[in-house]
C-alpha positions as CSV (number, residue, x, y, z in Angstrom):
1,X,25.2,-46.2,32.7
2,X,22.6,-44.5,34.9
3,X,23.6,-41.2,36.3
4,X,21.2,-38.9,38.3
5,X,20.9,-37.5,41.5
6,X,18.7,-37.9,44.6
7,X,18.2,-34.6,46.4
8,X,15.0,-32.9,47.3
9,X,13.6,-30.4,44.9
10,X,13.2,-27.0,44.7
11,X,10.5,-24.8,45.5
12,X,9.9,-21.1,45.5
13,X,7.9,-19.0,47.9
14,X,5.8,-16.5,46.4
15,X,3.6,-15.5,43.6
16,X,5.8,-17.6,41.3
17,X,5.4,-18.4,37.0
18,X,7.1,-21.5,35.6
19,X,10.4,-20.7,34.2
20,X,11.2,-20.2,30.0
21,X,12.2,-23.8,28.6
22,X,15.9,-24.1,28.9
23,X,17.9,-23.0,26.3
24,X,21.4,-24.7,28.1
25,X,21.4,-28.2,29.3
26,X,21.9,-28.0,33.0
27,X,22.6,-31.0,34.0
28,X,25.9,-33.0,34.6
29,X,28.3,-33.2,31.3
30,X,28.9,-37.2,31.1
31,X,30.9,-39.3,28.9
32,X,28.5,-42.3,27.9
33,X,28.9,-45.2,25.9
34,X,25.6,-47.2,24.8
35,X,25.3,-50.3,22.7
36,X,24.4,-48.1,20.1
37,X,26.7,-46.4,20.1
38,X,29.3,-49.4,19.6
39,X,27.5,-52.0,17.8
40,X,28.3,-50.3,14.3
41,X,31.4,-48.5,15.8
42,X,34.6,-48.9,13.3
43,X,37.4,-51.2,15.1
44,X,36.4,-52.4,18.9
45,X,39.2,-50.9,21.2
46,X,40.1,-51.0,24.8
47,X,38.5,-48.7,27.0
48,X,39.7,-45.1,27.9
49,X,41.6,-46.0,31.6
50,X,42.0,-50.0,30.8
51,X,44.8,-51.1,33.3
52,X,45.0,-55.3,34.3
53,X,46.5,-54.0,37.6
54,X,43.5,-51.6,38.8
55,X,40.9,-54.4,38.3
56,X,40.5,-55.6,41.7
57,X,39.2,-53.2,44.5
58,X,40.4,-49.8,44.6
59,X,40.7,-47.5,48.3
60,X,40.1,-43.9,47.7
61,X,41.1,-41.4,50.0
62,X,38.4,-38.7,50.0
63,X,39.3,-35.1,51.5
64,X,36.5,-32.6,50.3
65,X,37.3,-28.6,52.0
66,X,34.9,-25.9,51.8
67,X,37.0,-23.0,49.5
68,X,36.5,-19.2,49.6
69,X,38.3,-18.7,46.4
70,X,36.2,-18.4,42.9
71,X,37.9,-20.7,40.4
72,X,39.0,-18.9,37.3
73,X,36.3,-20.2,34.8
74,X,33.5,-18.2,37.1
75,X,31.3,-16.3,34.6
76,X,30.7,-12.9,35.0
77,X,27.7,-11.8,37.6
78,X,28.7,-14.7,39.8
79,X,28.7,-14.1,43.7
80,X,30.5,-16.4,45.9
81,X,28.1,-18.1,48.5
82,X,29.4,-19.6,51.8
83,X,29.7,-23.1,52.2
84,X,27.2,-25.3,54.4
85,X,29.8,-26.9,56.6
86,X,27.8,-30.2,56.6
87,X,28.0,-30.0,52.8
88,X,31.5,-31.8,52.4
89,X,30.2,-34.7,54.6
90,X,27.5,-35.0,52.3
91,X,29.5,-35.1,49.4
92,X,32.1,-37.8,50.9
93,X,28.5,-39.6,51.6
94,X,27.6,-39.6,48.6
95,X,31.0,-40.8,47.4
96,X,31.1,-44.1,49.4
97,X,28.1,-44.7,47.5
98,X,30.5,-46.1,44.6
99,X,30.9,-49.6,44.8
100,X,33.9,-49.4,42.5
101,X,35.7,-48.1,45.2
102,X,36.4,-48.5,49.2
103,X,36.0,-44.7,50.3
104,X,38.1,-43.7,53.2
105,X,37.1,-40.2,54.6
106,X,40.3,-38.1,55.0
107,X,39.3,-35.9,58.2
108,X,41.8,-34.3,59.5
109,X,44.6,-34.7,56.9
110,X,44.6,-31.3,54.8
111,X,47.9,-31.1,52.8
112,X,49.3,-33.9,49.9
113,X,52.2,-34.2,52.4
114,X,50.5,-35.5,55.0
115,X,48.4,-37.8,53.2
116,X,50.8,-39.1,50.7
117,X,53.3,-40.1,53.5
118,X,50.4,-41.7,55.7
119,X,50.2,-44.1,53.4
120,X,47.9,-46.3,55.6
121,X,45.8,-45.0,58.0
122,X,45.5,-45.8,61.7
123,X,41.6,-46.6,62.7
124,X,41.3,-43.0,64.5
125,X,41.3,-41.4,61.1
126,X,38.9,-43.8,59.3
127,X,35.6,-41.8,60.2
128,X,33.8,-43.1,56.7
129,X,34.5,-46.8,56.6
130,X,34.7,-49.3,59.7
131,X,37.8,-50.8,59.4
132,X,39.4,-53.3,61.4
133,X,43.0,-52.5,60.5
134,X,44.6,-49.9,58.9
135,X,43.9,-49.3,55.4
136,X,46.5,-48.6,52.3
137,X,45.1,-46.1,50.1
138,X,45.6,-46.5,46.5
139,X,43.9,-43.2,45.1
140,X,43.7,-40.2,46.5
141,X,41.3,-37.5,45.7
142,X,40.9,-34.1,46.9
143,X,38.5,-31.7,46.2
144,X,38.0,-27.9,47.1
145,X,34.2,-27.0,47.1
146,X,32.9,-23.4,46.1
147,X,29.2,-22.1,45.7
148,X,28.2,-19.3,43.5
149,X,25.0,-17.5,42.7
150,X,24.0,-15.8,39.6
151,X,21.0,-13.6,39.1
152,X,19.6,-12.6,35.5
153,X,16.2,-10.6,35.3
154,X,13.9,-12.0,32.6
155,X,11.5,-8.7,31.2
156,X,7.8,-9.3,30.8
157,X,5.9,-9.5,27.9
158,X,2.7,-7.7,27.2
159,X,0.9,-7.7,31.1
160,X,3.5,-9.7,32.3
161,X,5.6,-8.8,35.1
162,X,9.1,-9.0,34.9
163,X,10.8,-11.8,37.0
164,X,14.8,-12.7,38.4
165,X,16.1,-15.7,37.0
166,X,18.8,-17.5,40.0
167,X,21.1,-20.2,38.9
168,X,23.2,-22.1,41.5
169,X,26.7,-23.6,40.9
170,X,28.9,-26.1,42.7
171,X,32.3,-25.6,41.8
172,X,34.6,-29.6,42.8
173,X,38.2,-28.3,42.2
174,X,38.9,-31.9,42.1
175,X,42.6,-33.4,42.0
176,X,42.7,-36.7,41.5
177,X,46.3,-38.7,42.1
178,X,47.5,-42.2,41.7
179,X,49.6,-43.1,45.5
180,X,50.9,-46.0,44.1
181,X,52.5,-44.2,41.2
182,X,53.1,-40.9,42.7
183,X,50.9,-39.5,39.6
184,X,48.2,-36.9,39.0
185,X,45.9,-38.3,37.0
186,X,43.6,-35.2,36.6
187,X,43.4,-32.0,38.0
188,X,40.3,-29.7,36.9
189,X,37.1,-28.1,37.8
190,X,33.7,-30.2,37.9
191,X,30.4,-27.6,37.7
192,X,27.1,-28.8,39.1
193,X,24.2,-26.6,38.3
194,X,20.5,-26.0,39.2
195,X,17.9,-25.4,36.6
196,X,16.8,-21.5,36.6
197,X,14.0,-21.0,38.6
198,X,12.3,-18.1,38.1
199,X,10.3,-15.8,40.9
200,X,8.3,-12.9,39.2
201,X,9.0,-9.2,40.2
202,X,7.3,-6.1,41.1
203,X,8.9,-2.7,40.3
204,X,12.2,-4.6,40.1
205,X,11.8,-6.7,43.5
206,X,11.0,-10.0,43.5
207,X,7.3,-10.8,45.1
208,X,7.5,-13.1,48.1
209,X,11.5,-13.1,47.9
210,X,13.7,-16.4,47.7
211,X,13.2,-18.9,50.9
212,X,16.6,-19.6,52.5
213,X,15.5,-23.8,52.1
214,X,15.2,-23.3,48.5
215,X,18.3,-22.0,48.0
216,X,19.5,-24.2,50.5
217,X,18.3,-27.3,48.3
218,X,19.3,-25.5,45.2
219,X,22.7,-26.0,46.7
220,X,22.2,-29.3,47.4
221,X,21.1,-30.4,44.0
222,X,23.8,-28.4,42.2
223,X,26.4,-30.4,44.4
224,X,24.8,-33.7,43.4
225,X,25.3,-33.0,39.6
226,X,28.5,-32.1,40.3
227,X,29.2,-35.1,42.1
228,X,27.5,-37.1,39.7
229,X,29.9,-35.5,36.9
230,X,32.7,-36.3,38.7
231,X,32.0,-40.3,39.4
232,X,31.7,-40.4,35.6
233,X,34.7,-38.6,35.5
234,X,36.4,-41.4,37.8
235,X,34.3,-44.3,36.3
236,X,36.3,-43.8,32.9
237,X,39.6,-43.3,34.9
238,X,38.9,-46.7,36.7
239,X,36.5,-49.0,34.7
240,X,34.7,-52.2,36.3
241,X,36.4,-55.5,35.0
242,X,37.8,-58.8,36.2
243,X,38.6,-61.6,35.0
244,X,36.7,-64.3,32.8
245,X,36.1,-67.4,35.1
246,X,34.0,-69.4,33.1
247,X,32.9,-69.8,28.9
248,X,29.6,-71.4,27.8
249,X,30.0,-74.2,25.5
250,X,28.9,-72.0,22.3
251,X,31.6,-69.2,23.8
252,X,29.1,-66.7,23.2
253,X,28.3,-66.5,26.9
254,X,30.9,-65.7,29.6
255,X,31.4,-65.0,33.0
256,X,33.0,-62.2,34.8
257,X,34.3,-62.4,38.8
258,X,32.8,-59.2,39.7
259,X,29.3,-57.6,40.3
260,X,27.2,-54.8,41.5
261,X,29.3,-54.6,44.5
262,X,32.6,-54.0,42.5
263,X,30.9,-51.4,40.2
264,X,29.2,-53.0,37.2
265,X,25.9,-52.4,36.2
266,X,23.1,-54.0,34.4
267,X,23.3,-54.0,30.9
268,X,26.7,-52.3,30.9
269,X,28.7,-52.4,27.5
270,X,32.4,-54.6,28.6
271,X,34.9,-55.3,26.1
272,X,36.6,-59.2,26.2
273,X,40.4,-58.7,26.4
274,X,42.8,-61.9,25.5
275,X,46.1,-61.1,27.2
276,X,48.7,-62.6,24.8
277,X,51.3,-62.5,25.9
278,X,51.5,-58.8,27.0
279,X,49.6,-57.7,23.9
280,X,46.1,-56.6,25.1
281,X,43.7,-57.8,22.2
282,X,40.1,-56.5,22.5
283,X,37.8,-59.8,20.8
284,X,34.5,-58.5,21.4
285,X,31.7,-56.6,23.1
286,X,29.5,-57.6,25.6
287,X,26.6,-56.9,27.6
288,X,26.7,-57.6,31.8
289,X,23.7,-58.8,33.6
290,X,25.3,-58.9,37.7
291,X,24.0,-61.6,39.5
292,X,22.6,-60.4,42.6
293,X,23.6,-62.5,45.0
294,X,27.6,-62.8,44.6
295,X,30.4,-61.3,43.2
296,X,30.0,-62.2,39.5
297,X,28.3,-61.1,36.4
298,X,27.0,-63.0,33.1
299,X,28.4,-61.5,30.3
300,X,26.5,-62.0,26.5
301,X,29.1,-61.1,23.1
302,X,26.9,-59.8,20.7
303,X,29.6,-58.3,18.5
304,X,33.1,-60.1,17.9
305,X,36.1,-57.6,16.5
306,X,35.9,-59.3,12.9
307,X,38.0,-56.3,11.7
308,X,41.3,-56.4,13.7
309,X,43.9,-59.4,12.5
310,X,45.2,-60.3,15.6
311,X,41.9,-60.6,17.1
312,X,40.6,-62.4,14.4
313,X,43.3,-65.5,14.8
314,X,42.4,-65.5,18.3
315,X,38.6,-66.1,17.7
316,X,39.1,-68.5,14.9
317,X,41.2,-70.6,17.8
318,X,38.2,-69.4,20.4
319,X,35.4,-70.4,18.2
320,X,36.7,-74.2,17.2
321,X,36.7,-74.9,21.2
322,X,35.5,-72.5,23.4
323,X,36.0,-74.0,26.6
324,X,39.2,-75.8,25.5
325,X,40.7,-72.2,24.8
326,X,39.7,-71.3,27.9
327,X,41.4,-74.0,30.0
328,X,44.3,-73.3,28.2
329,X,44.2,-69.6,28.7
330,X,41.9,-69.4,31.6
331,X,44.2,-66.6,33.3
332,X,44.9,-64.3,30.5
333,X,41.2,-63.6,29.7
334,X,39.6,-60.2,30.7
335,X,36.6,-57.9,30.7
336,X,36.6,-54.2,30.8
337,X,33.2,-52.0,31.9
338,X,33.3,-48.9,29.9
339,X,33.1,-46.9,32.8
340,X,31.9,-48.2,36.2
341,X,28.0,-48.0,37.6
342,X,26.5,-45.4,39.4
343,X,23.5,-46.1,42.0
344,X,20.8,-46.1,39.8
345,X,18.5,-44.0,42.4
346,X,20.7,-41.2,41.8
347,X,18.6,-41.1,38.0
348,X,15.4,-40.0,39.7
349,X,16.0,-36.5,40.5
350,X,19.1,-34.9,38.6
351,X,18.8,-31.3,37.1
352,X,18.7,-32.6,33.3
């Protein structure tokens, strides 16, 4: 799954020394799942969020709010910063970036009441997305945006001066709810940080002092982790999947009704489901290739679930015709993503 961010780096004005070597990872905390990591994995299971009824194309109501209120997980020496007010279009930018997803831009429409009992949306409020008729929203999420600063000063060694350390965080109080349901299905804090950058200092004052860009792109590329956190976050709620439209004649080839556009990504780890009769049977694991060109991805097993019995009866009956199971069960066979794809240029420049 690739994960990253695309915002333009920082840069310090002044006499400046390269910072210490990290001793925290600062970049966004992500739930991955690599073939590696399931090839020699124990029993093959259904993915974290599977659900038959979400695998077609979600609509997300996005509402991000600028927040003067420090969340409660702040660590001491933080000082709140104020909020760009461009900085929650950005982020809802960013958001529609998410193929998994139609994102709607919630402008206007502050409070759960008003949104939940809008439940479509005239054009007027549809600022994100050109629509030609009002939209139902299936997901809401909301999110209250915070900024922080934290300074550290780093002593000298020997000759050297000392220097102030900054860190930058992005607080997403993020509350994500299902409409359709009338659920929350999470409601927590996603951090975004910078890397420490490091300015060095004269009888305790930093030389040059801190330009207001860089802290302004410090900003910037703490809110992209964070917003890069929190798509994994809702790539795991909502996996990519579809349903299997077509077997090769060995079986060990498939293909899947959905692409790029719907959220799956090259070389991303599916499971095959068999639907039998309202039993969800994972049979194996697979690799998708998208096709680039239409809504549909090849899909190669390279792992079958030899160690579960019901799946095993199923392949046996798979295995001695492929494409005659097929026919006959052609709409109760599934693939799940584990997790959904995230635009791959946001790798390039993510705080790591």
């Amino acid at each position: 799954m690739c994960v990253a961010g695309c915002i333009g780096a920082l840069f310090i004005v002044g006499c400046a020394t390269e910072p210490p070597a990290p001793t925290d990872d600062y970049g966004p905390k992500l739930t991955h799942y690599g073939k590696n990591d399931l090839v020699d994995k124990g029993e093959i299971t259904l993915p974290p969020g599977f659900s038959k009824e979400d695998m077609t194309e979600l609509v997300m109501g996005v509402a991000f709010k600028a927040s003067d209120k420090l969340p409660s997980n702040v660590a001491p020496g933080e000082e709140h910063l104020p909020v760009d007010p461009n900085m929650s279009v950005t982020l809802q930018t960013y958001m529609d970036k998410l193929k998994r997803f139609t994102m709607v831009a919630l402008h206007g429409s502050d409070t759960e009441n008003d949104l939940a009992a809008v439940a479509e949306y005239s054009d007027g409020k549809i600022e994100l997305a050109e629509q030609e008729k009002p939209v139902k929203i299936n997901v809401l999420l909301q999110c209250n945006v915070v900024c922080t600063k934290a300074r550290t000063v780093v002593r000298g060694v020997g000759s050297q001066p000392d220097s102030e350390q900054l860190v930058y965080k992005v607080y997403l109080m993020a509350t994500c709810k299902d409409l359709r349901k009338g659920t929350v299905l999470f409601s927590e804090p996603v951090v975004g940080r910078t890397r420490p950058h490091v300015v060095t200092m004269v009888n305790g004052r930093p030389r040059g002092g801190f330009d207001v860009k860089s802290q302004s792109s410090a900003i910037e590329k703490a809110a992209m982790n964070a917003i890069i956190e929190l798509a994994n976050k809702l790539g795991n709620r909502f996996p990519a999947g579809g349903h299997v439209i077509a077997v090769s004649r060995s079986g060990d080839s498939m293909t899947l009704d959905k692409g790029a556009n719907e959220g799956v990504g090259m070389g991303q780890q599916c499971v095959i489901v068999m639907d039998d009769e309202g039993v969800n049977i994972p049979l194996a694991l697979a690799e998708a290739y998208p096709e680039t060109t239409e809504s549909k991805s090849a899909l190669k097993i390279y792992r079958w679930n030899e160690t579960d019995k019901d799946a095993k009866e199923i392949m046996n009956e798979f295995k001695a015709s492929p494409r005659g199971f097929f026919n006959a069960n052609k709409n109760n066979l599934y693939a799940v993503c584990y997790g959904m794809a995230l635009p791959p240029e946001w790798e390039q420049n993510a705080t790591k």
